[in-house]
Every structure is written in structure tokens, then in C-alpha cells.
C-alpha positions, 0 to 999 in steps of 0.5 A, a space after each residue: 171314287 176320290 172325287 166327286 163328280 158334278 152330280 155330288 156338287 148339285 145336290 149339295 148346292 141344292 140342299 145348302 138353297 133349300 137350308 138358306 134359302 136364294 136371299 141369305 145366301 146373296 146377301 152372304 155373298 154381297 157381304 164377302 164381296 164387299 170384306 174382300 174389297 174393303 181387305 184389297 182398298 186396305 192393302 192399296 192404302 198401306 202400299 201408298 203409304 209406304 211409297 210416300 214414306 220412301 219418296 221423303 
């Protein structure tokens, strides 16, 4: 009984839909979506950065 199954997990999901509803929660994840790409354009750029310093 460590795990839990997938039947846990359902409700779960469940219960956060019916506290957040279906808009929230794709708005919560439009707005991950769009921290984690402005973190990996940020980490491109520092690394452009750092290669154009090396090249002088």
C-alpha cells in the first residue's frame, strides 16, 4: 500500500478540476509553459554570450 495506484491519482485530478475548474488550471498551465521557455531562451542567451566572449 507504499503507492499509489491509478485510481488515487483520478480522484485526486478529480477533486483539483472541480476546485479550479477546467479555465484556471489551463491558464495555470499556459502560464508554466510559457516561465519554463523564457528560463531555457534565457540559458540559450547566456551561452551565446559566453561563446562570443571566448571567440575574442
Amino acid at each position: 500500500m507504499g503507492s499509489l495506484s491509478i485510481w488515487h491519482w483520478l480522484v485526486v485530478l478529480l477533486i483539483v478540476v472541480l476546485l479550479f475548474g477546467t479555465n484556471k488550471l489551463k491558464n495555470i498551465g499556459k502560464d508554466a509553459g510559457e516561465a519554463v521557455r523564457g528560463f531555457k531562451d534565457a540559458l540559450n542567451e547566456d551561452k551565446k554570450t559566453i561563446d562570443n566572449s571566448d571567440k575574442k
